[in-house]
N, CA, C and O of each residue as an XYZ file, in Angstrom:
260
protein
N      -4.049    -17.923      9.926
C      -3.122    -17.178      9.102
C      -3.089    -17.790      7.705
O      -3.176    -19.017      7.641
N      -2.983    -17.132      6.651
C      -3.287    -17.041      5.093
C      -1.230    -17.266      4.742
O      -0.343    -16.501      5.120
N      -1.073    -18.607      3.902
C       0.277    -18.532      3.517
C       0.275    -18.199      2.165
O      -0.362    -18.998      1.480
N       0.833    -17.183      1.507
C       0.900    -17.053      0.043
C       2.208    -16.788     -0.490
O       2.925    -15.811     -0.277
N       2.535    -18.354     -1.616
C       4.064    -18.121     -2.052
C       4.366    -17.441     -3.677
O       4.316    -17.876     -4.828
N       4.627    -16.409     -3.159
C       4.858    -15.700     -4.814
C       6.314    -15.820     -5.082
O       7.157    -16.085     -4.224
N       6.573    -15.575     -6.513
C       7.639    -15.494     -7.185
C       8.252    -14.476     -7.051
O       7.659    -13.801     -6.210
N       9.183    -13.938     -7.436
C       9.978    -12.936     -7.454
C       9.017    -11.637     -8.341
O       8.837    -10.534     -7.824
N       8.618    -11.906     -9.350
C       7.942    -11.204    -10.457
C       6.529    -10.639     -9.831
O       6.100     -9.494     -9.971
N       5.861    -11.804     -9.049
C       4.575    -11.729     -8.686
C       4.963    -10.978     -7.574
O       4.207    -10.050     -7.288
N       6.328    -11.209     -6.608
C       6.402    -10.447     -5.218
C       5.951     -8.509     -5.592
O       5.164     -7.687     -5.122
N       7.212     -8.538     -6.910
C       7.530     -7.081     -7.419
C       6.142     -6.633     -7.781
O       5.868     -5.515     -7.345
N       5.283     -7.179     -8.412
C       3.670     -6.635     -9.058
C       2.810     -6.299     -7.479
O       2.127     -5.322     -7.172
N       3.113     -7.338     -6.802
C       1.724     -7.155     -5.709
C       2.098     -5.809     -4.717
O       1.184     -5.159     -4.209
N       3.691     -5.421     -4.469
C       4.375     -4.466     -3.933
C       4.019     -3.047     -4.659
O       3.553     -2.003     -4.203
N       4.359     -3.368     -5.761
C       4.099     -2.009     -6.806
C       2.525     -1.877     -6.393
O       2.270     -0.732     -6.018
N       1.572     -2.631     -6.373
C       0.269     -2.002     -6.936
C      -0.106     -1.664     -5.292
O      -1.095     -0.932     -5.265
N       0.343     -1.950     -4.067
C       0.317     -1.656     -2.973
C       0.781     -0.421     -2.941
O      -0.058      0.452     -2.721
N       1.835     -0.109     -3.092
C       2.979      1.110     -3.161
C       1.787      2.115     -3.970
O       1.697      3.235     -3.468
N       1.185      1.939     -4.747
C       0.083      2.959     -5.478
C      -0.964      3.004     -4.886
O      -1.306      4.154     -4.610
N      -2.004      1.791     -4.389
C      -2.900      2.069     -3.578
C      -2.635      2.858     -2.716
O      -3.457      3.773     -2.675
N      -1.564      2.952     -1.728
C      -1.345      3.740     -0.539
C      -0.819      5.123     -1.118
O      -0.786      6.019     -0.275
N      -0.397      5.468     -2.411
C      -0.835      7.031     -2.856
C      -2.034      7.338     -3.117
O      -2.546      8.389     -2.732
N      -2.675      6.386     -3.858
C      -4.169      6.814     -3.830
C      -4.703      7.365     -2.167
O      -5.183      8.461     -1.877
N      -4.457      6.336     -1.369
C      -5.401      6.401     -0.220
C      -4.812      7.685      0.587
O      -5.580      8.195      1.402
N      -3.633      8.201      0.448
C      -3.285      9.119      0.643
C      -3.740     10.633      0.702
O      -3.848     11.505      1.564
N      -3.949     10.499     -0.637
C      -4.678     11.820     -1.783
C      -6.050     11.803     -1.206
O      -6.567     12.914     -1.091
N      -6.979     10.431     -0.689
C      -8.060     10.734     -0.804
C      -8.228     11.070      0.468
O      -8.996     12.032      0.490
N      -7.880     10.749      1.607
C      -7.755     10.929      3.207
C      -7.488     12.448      3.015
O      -8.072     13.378      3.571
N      -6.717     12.486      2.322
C      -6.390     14.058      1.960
C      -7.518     15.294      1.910
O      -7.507     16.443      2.353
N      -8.670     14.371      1.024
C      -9.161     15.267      0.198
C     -11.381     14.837      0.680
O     -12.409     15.186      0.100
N     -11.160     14.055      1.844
C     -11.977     13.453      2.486
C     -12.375     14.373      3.258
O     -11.462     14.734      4.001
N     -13.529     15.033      3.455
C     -14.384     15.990      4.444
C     -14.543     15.142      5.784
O     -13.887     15.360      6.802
N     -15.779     13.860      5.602
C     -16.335     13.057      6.531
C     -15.016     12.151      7.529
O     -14.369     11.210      7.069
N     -14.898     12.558      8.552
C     -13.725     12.115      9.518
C     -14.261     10.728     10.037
O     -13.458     10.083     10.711
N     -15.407     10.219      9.836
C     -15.637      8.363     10.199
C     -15.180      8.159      8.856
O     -14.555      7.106      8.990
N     -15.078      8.497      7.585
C     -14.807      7.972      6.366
C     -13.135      8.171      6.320
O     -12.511      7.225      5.839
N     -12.476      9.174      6.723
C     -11.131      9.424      7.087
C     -10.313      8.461      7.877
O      -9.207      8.050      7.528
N     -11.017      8.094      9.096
C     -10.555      7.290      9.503
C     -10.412      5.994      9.076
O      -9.474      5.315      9.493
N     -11.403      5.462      8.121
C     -11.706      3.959      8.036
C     -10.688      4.147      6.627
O      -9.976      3.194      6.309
N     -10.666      5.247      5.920
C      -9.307      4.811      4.824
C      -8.157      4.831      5.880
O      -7.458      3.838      6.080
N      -7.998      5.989      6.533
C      -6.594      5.435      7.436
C      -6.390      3.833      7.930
O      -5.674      3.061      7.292
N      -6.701      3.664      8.453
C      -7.421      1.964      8.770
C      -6.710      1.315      7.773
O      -5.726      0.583      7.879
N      -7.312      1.664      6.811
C      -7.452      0.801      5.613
C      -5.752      0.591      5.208
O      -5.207     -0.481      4.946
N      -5.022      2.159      5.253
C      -3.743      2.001      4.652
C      -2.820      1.777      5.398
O      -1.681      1.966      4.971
N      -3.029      1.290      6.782
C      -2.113      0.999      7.376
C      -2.537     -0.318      7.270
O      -1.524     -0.979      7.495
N      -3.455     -1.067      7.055
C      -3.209     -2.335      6.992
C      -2.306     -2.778      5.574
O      -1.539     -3.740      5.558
N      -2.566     -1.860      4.379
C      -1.686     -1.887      3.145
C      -0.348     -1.480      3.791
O       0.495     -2.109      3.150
N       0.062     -1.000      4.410
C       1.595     -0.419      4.793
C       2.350     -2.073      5.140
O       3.384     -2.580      4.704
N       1.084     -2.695      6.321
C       1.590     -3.428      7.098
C       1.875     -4.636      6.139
O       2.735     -5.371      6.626
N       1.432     -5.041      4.981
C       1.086     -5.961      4.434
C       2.695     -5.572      3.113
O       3.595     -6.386      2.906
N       2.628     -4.570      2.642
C       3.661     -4.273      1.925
C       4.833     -4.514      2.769
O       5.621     -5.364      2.357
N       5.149     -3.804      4.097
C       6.620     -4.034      4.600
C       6.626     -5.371      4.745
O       7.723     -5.915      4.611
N       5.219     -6.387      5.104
C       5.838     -7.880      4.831
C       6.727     -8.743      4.131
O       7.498     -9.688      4.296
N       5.914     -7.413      2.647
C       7.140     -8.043      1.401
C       8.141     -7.587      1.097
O       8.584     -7.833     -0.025
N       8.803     -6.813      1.938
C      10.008     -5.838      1.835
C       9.990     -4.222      1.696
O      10.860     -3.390      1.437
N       8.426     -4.148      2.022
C       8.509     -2.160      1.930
C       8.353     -1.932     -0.234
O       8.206     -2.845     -1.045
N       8.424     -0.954     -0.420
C       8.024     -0.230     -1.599
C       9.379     -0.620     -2.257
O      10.422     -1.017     -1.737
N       8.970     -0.329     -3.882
C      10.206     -0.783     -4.525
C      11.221      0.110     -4.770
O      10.579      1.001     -4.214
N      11.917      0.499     -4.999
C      12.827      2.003     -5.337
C      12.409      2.501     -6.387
O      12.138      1.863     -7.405
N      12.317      3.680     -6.240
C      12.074      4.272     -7.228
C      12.885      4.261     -8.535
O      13.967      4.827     -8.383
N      12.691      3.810     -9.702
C      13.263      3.761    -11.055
C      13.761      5.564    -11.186
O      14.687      5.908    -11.922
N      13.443      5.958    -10.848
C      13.710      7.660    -11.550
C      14.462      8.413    -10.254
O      14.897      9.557    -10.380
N      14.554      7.815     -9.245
C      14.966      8.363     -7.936
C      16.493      8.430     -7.891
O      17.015      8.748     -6.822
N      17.300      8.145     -9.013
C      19.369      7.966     -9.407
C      19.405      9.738     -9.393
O      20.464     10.335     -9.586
């Protein structure tokens, strides 16, 4: 197991750019014909899901008041 201690600042950056990868990977699973290639992004974003709720899940949305 991999220990990595971030800051508060660094927690918020690595969350955010997770929180976007997994719209990207979204859109493209979306928009993906080949179902072995479908699957292996699914794959892919649940290991980003799993790795984000480590750090507390997605950040709130700024525009979401």
């Amino acid at each position: 197991m991999v220990e990595i201690r971030l800051d508060d600042a660094e927690a918020a950056l690595v969350r955010e750019l997770l929180d976007a990868a997994l719209r990207d990977l979204s859109h493209e699973i979306a928009d993906t014909d080949r179902s072995t290639f479908r699957d292996q992004l699914k794959q892919r974003r649940a290991l980003l899901a799993g790795v984000l709720e480590q750090l507390g899940g997605p950040l709130p949305d700024p525009g979401a008041d």
